[in-house]
KEFI-419513 format. One line per 5 residues: their letters; for each residue x, y, z of C-alpha. Coordinates in nm, 4 decimals. Example, Ala and Ser with C-alpha at 12.3 -4.5 7.8 and 13.67 -1.06 7.14 Angstrom:
<sites>
AS = 1.2300/-0.4500/0.7800 ~ 1.3670/-0.1060/0.7140
</sites>
This chain:
<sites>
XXXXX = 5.9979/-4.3547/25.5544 ~ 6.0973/-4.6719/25.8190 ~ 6.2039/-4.8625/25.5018 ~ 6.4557/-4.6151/25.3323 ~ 6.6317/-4.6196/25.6551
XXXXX = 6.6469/-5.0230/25.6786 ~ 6.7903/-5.0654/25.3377 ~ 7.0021/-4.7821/25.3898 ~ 7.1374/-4.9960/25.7119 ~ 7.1608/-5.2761/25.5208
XXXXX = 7.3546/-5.1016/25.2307 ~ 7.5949/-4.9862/25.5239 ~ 7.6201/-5.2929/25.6483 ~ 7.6875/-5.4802/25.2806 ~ 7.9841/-5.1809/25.2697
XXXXX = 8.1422/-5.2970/25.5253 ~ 8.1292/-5.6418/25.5119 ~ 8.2547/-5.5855/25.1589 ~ 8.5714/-5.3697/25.3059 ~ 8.6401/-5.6294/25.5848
XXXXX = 8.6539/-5.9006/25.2969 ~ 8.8818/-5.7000/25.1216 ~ 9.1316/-5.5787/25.3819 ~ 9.0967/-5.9625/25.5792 ~ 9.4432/-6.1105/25.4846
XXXXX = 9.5375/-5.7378/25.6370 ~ 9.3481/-5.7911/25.9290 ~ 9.4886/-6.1570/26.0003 ~ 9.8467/-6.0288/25.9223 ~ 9.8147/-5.7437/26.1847
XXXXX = 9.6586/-5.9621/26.4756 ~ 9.9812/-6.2016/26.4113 ~ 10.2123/-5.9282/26.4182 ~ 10.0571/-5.8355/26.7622 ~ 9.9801/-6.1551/26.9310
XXXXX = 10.3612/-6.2685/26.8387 ~ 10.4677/-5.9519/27.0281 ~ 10.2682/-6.0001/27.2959 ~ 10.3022/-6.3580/27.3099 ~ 10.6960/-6.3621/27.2978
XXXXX = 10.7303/-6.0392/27.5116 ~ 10.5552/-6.2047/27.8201 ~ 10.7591/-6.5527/27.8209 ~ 11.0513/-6.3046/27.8084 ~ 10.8837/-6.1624/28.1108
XXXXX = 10.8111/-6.4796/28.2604 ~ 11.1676/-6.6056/28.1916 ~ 11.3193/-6.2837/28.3737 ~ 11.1110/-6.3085/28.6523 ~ 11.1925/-6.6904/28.6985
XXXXX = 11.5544/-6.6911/28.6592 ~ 11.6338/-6.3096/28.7735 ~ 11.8058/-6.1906/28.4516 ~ 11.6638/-5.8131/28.4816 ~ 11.4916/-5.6943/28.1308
XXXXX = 11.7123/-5.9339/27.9353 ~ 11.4621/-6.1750/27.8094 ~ 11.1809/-5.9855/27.7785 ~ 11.4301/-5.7582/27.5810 ~ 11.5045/-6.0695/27.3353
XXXXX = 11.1405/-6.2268/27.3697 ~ 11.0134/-5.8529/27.2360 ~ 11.2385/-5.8521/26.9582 ~ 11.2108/-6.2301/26.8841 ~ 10.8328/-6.1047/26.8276
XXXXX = 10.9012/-5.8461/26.5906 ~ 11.0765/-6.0361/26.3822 ~ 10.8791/-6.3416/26.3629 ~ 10.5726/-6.0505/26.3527 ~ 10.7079/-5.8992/26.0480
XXXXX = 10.7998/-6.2180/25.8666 ~ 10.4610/-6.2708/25.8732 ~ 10.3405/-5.9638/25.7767 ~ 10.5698/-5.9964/25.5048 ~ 10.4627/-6.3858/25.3805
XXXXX = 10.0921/-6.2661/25.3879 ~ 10.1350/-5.9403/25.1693 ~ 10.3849/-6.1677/24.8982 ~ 10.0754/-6.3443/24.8656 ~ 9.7984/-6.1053/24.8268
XXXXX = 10.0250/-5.9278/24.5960 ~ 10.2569/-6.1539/24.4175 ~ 10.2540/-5.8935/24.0885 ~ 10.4259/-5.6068/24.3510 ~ 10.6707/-5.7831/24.4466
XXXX = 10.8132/-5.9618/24.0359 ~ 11.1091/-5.8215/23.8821 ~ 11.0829/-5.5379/23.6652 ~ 11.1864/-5.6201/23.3544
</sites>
């Protein structure tokens, strides 16, 4: 009985190493889109606090992030999926 459970484990575990391998470039794409958020957002925060500007960097630093966030998002799906993206012709 102990060993139908282990390779049932290790079945589980072979599933989803299998779906993180698949959905990695997604994974990658979404920690960039989040650190560049983050990372922007706080030297907007650090700028406002050092020059006394109110939410006005951290406004820009925020949206800075977003785009360069997205722009990667959008690099790494063109090249996952080049096919999606061709001209219909």
């Amino acid at each position: 009985m102990p060993d139908e459970r282990v390779s049932t484990e290790h079945d589980a575990i072979e599933s989803m190493q299998g779906n993180l391998n698949r959905g990695a470039s997604a994974i990658v794409a979404s920690y960039g889109l989040i650190g560049a958020i983050m990372l922007l957002g706080g030297a907007g925060f650090v700028a406002d606090r050092y020059l006394g500007t109110g939410p006005w960097c951290l406004f820009a630093g925020l949206i800075a992030g977003l785009g360069i966030g997205f722009y990667q998002l959008a690099v790494t799906v063109r090249r996952d999926r080049p096919d999606y993206f061709a001209a219909k012709q």
